[in-house]
C-alpha positions as CSV (number, residue, x, y, z in Angstrom):
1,X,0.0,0.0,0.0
2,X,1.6,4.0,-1.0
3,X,0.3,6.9,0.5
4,X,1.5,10.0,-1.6
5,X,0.7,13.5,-0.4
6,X,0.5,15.7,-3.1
7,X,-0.5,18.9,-1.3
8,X,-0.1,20.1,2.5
9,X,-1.0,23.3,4.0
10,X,-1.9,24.4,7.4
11,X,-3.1,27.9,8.8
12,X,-3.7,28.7,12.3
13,X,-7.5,27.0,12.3
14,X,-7.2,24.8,9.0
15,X,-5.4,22.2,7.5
16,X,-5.4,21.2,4.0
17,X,-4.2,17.5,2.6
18,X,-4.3,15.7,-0.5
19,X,-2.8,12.9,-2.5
20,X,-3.1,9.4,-3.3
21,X,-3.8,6.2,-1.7
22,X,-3.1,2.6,-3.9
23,X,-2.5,-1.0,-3.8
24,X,-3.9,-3.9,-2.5
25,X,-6.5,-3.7,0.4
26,X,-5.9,-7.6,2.6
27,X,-8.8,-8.9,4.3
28,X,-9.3,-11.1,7.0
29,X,-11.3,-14.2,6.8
30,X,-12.1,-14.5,10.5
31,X,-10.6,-12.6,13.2
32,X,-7.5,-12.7,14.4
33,X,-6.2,-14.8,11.3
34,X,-3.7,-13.0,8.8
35,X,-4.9,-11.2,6.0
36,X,-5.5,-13.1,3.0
37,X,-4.3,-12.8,-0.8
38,X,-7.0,-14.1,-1.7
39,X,-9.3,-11.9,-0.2
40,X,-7.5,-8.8,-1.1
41,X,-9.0,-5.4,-3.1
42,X,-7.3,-3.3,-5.5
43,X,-7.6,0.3,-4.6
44,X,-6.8,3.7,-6.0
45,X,-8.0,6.5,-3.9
46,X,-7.6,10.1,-4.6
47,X,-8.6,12.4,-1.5
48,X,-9.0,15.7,-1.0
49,X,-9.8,17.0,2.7
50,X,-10.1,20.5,4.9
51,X,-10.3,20.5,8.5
52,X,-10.7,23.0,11.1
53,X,-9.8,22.9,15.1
């Protein structure tokens, strides 16, 4: 899995991130057992996010 962060900017009350999440999501089967291949998603994520305190 690569998280890139393609922007990053904070003020005194805000903060602004965004980027890039991809490659393969594992699943469990049952809990507590390792992830599986076999259960695993591709992903490709952009995201874009503001936040205030």
């Amino acid at each position: 899995m690569a998280v890139t962060l393609t922007h990053y900017e904070r003020s005194s009350q805000t903060i602004h991130v965004a980027g890039k999440i991809e490659g393969v999501l594992l699943l469990q089967v049952e809990l507590g057992e390792p992830p599986s291949q076999e259960e695993g998603i591709e992903i490709d994520v952009a995201f874009d996010v503001e936040a205030q305190k």
